[in-house]
C-alpha positions in Angstrom: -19.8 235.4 -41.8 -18.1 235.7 -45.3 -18.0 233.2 -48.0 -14.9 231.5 -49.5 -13.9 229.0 -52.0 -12.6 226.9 -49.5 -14.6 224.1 -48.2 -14.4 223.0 -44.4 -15.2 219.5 -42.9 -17.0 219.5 -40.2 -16.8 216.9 -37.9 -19.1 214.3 -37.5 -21.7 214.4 -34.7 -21.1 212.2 -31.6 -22.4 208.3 -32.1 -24.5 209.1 -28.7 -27.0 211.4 -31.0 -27.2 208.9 -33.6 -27.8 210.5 -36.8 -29.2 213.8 -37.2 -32.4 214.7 -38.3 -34.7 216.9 -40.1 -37.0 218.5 -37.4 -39.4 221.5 -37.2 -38.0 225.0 -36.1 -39.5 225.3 -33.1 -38.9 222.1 -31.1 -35.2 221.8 -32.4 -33.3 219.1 -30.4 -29.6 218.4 -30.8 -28.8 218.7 -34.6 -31.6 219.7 -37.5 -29.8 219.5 -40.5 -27.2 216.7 -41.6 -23.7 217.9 -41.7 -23.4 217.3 -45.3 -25.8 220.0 -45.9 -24.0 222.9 -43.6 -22.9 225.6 -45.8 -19.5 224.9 -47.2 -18.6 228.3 -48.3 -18.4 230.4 -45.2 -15.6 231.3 -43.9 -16.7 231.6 -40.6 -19.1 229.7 -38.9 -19.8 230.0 -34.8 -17.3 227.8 -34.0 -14.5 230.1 -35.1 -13.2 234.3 -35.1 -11.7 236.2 -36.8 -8.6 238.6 -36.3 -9.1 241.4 -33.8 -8.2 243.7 -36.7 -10.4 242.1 -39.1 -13.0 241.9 -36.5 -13.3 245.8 -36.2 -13.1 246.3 -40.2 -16.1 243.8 -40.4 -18.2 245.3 -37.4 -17.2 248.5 -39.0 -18.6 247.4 -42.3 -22.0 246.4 -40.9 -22.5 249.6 -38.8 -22.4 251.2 -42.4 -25.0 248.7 -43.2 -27.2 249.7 -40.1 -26.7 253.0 -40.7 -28.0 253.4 -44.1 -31.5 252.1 -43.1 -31.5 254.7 -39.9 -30.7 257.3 -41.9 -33.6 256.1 -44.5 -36.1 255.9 -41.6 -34.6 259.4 -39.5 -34.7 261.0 -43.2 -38.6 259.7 -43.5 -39.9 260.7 -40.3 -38.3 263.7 -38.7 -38.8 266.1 -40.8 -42.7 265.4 -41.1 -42.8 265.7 -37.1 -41.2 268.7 -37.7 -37.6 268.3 -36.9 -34.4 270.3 -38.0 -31.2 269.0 -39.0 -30.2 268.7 -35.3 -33.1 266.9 -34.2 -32.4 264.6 -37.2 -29.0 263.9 -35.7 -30.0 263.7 -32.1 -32.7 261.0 -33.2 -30.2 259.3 -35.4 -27.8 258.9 -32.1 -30.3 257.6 -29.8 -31.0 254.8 -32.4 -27.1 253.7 -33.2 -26.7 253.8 -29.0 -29.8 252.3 -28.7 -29.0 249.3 -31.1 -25.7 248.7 -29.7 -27.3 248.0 -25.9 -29.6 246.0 -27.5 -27.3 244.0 -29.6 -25.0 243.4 -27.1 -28.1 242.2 -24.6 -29.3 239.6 -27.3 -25.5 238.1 -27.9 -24.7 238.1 -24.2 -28.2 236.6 -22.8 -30.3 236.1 -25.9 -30.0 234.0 -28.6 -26.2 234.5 -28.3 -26.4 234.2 -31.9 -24.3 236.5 -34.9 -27.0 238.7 -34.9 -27.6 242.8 -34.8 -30.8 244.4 -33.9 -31.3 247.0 -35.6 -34.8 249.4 -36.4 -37.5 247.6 -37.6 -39.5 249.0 -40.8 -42.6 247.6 -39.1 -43.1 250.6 -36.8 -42.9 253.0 -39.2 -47.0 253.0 -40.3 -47.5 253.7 -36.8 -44.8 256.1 -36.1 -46.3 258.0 -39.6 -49.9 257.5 -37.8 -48.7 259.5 -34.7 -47.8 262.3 -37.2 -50.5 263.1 -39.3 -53.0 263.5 -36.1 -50.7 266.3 -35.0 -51.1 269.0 -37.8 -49.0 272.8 -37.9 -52.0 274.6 -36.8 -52.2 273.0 -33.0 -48.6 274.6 -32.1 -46.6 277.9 -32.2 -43.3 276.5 -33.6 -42.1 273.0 -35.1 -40.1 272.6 -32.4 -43.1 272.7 -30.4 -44.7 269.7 -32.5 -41.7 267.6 -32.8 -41.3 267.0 -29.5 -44.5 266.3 -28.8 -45.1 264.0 -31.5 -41.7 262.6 -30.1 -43.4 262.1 -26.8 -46.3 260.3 -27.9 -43.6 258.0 -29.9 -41.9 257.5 -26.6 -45.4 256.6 -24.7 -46.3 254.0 -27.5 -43.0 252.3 -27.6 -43.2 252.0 -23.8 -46.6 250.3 -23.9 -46.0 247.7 -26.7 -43.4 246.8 -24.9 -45.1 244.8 -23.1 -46.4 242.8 -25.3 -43.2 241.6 -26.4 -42.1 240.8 -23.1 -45.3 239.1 -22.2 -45.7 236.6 -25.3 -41.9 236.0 -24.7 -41.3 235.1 -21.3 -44.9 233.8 -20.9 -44.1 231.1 -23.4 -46.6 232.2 -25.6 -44.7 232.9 -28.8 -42.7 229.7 -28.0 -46.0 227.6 -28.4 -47.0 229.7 -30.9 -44.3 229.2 -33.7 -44.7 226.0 -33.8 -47.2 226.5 -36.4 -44.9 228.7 -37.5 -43.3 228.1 -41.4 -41.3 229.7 -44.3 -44.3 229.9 -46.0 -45.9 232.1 -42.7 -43.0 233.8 -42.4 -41.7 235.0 -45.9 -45.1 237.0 -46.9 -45.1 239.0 -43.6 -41.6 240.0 -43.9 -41.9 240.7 -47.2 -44.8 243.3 -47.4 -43.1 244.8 -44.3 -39.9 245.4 -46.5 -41.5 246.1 -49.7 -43.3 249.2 -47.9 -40.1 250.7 -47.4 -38.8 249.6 -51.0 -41.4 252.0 -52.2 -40.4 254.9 -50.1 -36.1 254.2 -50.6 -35.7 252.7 -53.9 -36.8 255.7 -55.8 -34.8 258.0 -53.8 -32.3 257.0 -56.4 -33.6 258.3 -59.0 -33.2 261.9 -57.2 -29.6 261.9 -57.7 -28.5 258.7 -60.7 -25.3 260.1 -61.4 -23.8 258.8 -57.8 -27.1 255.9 -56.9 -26.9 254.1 -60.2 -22.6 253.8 -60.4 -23.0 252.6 -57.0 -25.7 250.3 -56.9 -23.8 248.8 -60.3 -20.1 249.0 -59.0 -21.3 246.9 -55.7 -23.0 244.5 -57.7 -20.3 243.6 -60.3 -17.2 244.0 -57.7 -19.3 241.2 -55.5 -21.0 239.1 -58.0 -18.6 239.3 -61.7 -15.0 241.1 -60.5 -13.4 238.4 -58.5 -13.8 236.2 -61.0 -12.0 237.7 -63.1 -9.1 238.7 -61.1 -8.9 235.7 -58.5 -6.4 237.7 -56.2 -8.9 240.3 -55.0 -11.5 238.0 -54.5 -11.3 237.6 -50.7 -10.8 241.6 -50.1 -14.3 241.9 -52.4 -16.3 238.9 -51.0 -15.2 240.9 -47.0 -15.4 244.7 -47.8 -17.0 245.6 -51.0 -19.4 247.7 -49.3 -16.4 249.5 -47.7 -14.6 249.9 -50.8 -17.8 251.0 -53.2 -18.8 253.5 -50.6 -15.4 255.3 -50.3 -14.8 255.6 -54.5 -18.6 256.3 -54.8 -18.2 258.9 -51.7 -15.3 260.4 -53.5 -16.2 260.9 -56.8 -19.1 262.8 -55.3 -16.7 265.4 -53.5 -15.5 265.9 -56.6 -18.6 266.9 -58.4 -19.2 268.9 -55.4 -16.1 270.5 -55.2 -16.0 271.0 -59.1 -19.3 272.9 -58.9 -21.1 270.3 -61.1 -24.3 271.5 -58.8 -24.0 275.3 -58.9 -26.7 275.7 -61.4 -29.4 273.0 -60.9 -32.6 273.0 -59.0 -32.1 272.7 -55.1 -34.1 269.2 -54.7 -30.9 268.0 -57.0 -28.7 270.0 -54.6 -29.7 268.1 -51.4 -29.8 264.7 -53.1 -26.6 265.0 -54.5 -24.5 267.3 -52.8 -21.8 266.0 -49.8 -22.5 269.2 -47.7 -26.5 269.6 -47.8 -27.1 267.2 -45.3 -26.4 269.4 -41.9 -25.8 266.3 -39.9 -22.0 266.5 -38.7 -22.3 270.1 -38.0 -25.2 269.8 -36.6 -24.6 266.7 -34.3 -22.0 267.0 -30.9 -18.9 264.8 -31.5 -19.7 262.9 -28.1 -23.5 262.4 -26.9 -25.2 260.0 -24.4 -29.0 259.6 -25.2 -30.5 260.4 -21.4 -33.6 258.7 -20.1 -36.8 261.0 -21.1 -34.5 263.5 -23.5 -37.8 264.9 -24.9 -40.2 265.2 -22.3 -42.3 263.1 -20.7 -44.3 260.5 -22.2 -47.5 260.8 -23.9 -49.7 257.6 -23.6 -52.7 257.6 -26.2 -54.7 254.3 -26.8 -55.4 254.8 -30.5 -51.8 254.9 -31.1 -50.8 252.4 -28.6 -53.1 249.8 -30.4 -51.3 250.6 -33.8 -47.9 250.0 -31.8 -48.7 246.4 -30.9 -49.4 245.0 -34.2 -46.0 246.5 -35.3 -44.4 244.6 -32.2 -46.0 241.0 -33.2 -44.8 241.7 -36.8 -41.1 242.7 -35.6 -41.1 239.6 -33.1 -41.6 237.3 -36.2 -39.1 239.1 -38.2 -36.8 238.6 -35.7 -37.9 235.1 -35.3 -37.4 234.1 -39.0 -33.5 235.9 -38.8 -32.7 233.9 -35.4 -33.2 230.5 -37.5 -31.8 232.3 -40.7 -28.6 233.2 -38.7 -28.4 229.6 -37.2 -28.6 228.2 -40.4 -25.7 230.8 -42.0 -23.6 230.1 -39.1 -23.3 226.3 -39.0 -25.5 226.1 -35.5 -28.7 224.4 -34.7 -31.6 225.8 -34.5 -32.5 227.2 -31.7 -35.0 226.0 -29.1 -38.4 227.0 -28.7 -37.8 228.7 -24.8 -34.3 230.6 -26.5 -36.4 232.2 -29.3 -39.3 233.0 -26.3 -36.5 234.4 -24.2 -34.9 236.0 -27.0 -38.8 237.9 -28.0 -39.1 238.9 -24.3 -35.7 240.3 -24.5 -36.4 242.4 -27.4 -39.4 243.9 -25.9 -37.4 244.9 -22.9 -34.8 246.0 -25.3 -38.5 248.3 -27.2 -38.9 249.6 -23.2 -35.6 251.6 -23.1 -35.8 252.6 -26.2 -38.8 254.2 -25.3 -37.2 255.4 -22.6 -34.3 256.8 -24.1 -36.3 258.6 -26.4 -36.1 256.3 -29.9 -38.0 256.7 -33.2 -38.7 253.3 -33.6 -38.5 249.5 -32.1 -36.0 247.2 -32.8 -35.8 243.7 -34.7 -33.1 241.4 -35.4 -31.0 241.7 -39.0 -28.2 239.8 -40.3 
């Protein structure tokens, strides 16, 4: 879904539905919205593609998206259970193959709606839980303590599941949101999110020569540049992230290359540097996350309890983008049984990631 000066008519719903109106979120029947307040500007709505071509620069573009807050969460966690560049890698697989299955389960049988699911920040407390009440001194090696703290991950995932699954296709959640309201929703997403601000924004900071030219050359070339020059303004409104993150990548290999970081302190050398971060030499080329890669399960209750609330507060982020996406893609929103199915569907989707040996759950993102 991009957005374009252009503005598309949309056609005007059947006489049989009479006019549309304004109803709640969860008990959505036929239209919600009138069509003179659809979004004008996008480009594309449900109702239409793209090229095949453009289709895989765009998907391409949002796995670069994904990726940034896996490698954020991978970069968090791992190390602290004790985990080497190759773990790191292995972890970060698992979670791209992991997303995909689950994306592709929610499009085909879900919400069938533009959506990606993705890791959710929510799980993180938990995940960090599980860590601190394994300490150095109760194993030989880190190797030792990794996978076991990734075991009892695995174990807590698979239990939490369940609830998930049960509030979804129990119809519980469906009853449930229809209390459900912006003003509900926002404030839980938001303290979710703004946990994580704390731990990534000021990551920036580590390295400003190459996070501040970035963070301002995406801004203007989305927000100021194609207003003043018109005929790029369609290539920035569809890739800017593309094209930021290749200059930005490249000036980088160039103070790398240079030696710009021969002489400063080592933190600045693994912040900044393009070959500190071990993960392409470290990760096979080809890898298929296998059932149980890291042992077998470890089921504790005290963490398990920790894992559901994370679970309730990923199903209503993922409730809140469902209607979000709707909304951005000219649809309806959806029923109250679609999201319930969609909520069960995601705790199914928690269960292999569990089983396939993932650092966190999964929630929907846009």
């Amino acid at each position: 879904m991009v957005e374009t000066g252009h503005h598309h008519q949309h056609p005007p719903a059947p006489a049989a539905f009479g006019p549309p109106q304004v109803s709640s979120m969860a008990v959505s029947r036929g239209p919600t919205w009138p069509p003179a307040e659809q979004l004008h500007h996008l480009q594309y709505c449900i109702h239409s593609n793209p090229s095949w071509h453009e289709t895989v620069v765009l998907a391409f573009q949002h796995y670069i998206v994904m990726l940034g807050t896996t490698v954020l969460i991978a970069n968090t966690l791992v190390p602290q259970m004790g985990g080497d560049p190759g773990d790191k890698a292995r972890v970060i697989q698992t979670i791209l193959f992991m997303s995909g299955i689950n994306t592709l389960l929610q499009t085909l049988i879900g919400t069938r709606l533009p959506t990606v699911m993705g890791v959710s920040f929510a799980y993180v407390l938990p995940v960090l839980s599980i860590i601190r009440d394994y300490n150095d001194g109760q194993f030989d090696t880190e190797k030792q303590r990794f996978r076991h703290t990734m075991r009892t991950v695995q174990g807590s995932l698979i239990i939490s599941s369940f609830v998930n699954i049960i509030i979804g296709y129990g119809q519980a959640w469906g009853n449930l949101i229809r209390i459900f309201s912006p003003i509900i929703v926002v404030p839980v997403v938001t303290l979710t999110s703004l946990g994580l601000f704390v731990r990534g924004f000021p990551l920036l900071a580590n390295c400003v020569e190459i996070g501040l030219p970035m963070l301002i050359l995406l801004i203007v070339s989305q927000q100021y540049l194609k207003h003043l020059i018109p005929r790029i303004h369609m290539i920035l409104e569809r890739y800017a992230l593309l094209v930021c993150l290749a200059l930005i990548w490249a000036f980088a290999a160039i103070l790398t290359v240079s030696g710009a970081y021969n002489n400063v302190s080592v933190a600045t050398k693994q912040s900044c540097r393009t070959d500190r971060a071990f993960l392409m030499s470290s990760a096979p080329w080809i890898r298929i996350p296998y059932p149980f890669q890291w042992g077998t399960p470890i089921f504790r209750a005290s963490h398990v309890f920790g894992m559901f609330g994370a679970a309730v507060v990923a199903s209503a982020e993922s409730t809140g983008v469902f209607f979000a996406a709707s909304r951005l893609a000219g649809a309806t929103a959806p029923p109250a049984h679609v999201v319930s199915r969609s909520v069960g569907l995601q705790g199914i989707g928690v269960l292999l990631e569990g089983i396939f040996g993932s650092i966190t759950g999964n929630t929907a993102s846009v």
